[in-house]
C-alpha positions as CSV (number, residue, x, y, z in Angstrom):
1,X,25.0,17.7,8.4
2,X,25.6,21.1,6.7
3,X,22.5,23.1,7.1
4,X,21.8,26.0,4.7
5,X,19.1,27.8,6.0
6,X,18.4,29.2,2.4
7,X,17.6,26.2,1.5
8,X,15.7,24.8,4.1
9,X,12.4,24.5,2.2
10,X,14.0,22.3,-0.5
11,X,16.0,19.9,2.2
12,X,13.1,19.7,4.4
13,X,10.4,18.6,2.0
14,X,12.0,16.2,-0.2
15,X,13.7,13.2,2.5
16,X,14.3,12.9,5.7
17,X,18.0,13.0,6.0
18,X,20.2,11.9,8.7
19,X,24.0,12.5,9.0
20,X,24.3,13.8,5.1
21,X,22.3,10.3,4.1
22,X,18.7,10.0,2.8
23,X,17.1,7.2,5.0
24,X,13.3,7.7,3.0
25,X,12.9,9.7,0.0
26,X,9.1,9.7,-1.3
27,X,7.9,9.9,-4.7
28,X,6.4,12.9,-5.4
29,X,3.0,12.8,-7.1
30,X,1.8,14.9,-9.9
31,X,-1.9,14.9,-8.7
32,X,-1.0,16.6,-5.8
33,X,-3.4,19.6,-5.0
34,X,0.1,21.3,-3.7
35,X,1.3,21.1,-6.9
36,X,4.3,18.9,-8.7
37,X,6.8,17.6,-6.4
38,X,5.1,18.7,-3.3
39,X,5.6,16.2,-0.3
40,X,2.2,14.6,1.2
41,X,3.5,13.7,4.5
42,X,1.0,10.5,4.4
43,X,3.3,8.9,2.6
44,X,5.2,8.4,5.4
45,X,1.9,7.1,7.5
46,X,2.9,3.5,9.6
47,X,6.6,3.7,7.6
48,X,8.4,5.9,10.4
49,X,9.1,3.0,12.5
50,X,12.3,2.2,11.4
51,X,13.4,5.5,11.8
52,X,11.9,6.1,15.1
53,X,14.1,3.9,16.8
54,X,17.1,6.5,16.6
55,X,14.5,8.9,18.7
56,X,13.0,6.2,21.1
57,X,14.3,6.5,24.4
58,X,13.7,10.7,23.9
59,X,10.5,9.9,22.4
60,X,9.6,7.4,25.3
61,X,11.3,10.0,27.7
62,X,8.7,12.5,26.6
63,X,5.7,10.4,26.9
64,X,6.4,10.6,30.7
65,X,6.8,14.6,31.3
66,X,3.6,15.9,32.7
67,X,0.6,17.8,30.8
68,X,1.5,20.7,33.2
69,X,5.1,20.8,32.9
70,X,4.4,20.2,28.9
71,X,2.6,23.3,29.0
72,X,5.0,25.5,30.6
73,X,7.3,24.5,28.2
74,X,5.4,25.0,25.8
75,X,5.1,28.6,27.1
76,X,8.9,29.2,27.4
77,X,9.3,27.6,23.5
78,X,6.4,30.2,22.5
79,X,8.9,33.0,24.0
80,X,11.7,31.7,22.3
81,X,10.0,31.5,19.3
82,X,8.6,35.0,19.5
83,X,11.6,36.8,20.6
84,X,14.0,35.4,18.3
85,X,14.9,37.2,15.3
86,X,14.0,34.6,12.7
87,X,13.6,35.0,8.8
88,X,11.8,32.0,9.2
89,X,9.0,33.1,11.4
90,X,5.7,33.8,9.3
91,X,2.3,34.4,10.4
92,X,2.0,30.1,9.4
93,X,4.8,28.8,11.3
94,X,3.2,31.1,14.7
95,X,-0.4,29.7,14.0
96,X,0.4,26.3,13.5
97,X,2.3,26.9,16.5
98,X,-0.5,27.4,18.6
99,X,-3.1,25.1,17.5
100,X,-0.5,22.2,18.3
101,X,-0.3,23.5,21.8
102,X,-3.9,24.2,22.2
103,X,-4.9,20.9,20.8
104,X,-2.5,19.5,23.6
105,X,-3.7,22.2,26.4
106,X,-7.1,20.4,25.8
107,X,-6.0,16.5,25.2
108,X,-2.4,16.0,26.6
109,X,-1.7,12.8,25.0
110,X,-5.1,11.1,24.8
111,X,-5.2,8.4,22.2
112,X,-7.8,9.0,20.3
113,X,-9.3,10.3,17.1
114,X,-10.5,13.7,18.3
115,X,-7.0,14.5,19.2
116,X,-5.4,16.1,16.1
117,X,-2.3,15.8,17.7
118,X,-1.8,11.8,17.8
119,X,-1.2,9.9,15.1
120,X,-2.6,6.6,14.8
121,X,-0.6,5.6,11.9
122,X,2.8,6.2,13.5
123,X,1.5,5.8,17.2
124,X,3.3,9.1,17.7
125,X,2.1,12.5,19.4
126,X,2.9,16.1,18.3
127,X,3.7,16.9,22.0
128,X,5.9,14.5,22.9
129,X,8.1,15.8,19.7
130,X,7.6,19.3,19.9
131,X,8.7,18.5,23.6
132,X,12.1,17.3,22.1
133,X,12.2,20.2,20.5
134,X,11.4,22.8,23.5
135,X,14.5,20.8,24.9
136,X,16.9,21.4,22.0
137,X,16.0,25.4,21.2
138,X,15.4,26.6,24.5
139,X,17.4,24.4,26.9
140,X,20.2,23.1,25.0
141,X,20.0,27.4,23.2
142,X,20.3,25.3,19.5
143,X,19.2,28.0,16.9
144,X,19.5,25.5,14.5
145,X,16.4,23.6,15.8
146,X,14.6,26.5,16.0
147,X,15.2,27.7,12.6
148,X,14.4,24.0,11.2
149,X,11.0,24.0,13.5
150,X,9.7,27.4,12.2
151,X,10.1,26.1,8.8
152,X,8.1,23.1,9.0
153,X,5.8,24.8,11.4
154,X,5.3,27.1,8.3
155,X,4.9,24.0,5.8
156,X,2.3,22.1,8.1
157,X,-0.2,25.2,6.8
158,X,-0.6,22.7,3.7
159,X,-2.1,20.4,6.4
160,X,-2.5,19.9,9.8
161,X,-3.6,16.5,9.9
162,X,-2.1,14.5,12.8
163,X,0.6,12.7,10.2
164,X,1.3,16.3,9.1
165,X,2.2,17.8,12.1
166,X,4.0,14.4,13.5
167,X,5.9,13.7,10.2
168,X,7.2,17.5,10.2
169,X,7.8,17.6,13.6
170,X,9.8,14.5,14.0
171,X,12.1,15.4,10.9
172,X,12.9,18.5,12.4
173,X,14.0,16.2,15.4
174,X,16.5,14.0,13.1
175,X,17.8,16.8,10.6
176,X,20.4,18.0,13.2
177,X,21.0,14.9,15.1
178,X,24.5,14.1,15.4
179,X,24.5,10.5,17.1
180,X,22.2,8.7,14.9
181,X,23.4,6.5,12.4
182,X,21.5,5.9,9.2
183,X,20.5,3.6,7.2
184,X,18.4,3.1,3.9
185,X,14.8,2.5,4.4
């Protein structure tokens, strides 16, 4: 996939795209308190399972690392974020940042309503994804991931509900992936 960072907003918020393909456009709704054709990310609650098979074995791979190890990556991310030279980084994309980490300094990956990083409707956590992510920007040095990640970090100020921040998190995972194959949802 071609990725044209000008035009991240508009690719990021309409599908989820993998390999050039849309694999789940929603509809958008004129009601929404965003405003018309603004994406509410809950339309994508309990639907992601088709698609999470691409990410599983990462996904289930992440489940395993440790709460401490998660948090020092978490720490290393939060540099590279911070040091880079971003047009993407706001003010939004750092604070949603950090209440994603703090929510999983506090609960790890408890299951439970209280964390606002798990999301029941998906059975998927923000950490484990953002964790994918540390992996990709800081290990693998992909600034493409980190320029997609700042951008839906920035977004996920419309909402930081737990589908919110999984939804956004997770499509930042696929949009750059080059050994998934799609298919129409």
């Amino acid at each position: 996939m071609t990725f044209h960072p000008q035009s991240a907003s508009a690719q990021l918020t309409n599908s989820i795209v993998v390999n050039s393909k849309i694999i789940l456009a929603p509809v958008a709704r004129p009601e929404s308190v965003l405003g018309l054709g603004a994406l509410n990310t809950h339309f994508f609650d309990g639907r992601m399972s088709d698609m999470m098979v691409y990410l599983q074995e990462d996904i289930t791979r992440a489940a395993q690392i440790s709460k401490e190890e998660k948090n020092k990556a978490f720490d290393d991310l939060s540099q590279c974020i911070k040091n880079g030279n971003s047009p993407f980084k706001s003010q939004n994309s750092l604070v949603c940042f950090d209440t994603i980490v703090a929510s999983h300094a506090f609960y790890g990956r408890l299951a439970a309503p209280i964390n606002r990083n798990y999301d029941p409707a998906n059975n998927l956590h923000a950490c484990d994804l953002l964790y994918l992510l540390y992996e990709k920007i800081c290990v693998d040095e992909n600034t493409e991931y980190l320029t997609l990640l700042l951008t839906q970090l920035d977004e996920m100020a419309t909402g930081l509900c737990p589908q919110g921040r999984t939804t956004r998190l997770f499509q930042t995972l696929v949009m750059l992936k080059n050994d998934l194959t799609s298919k129409p949802v």
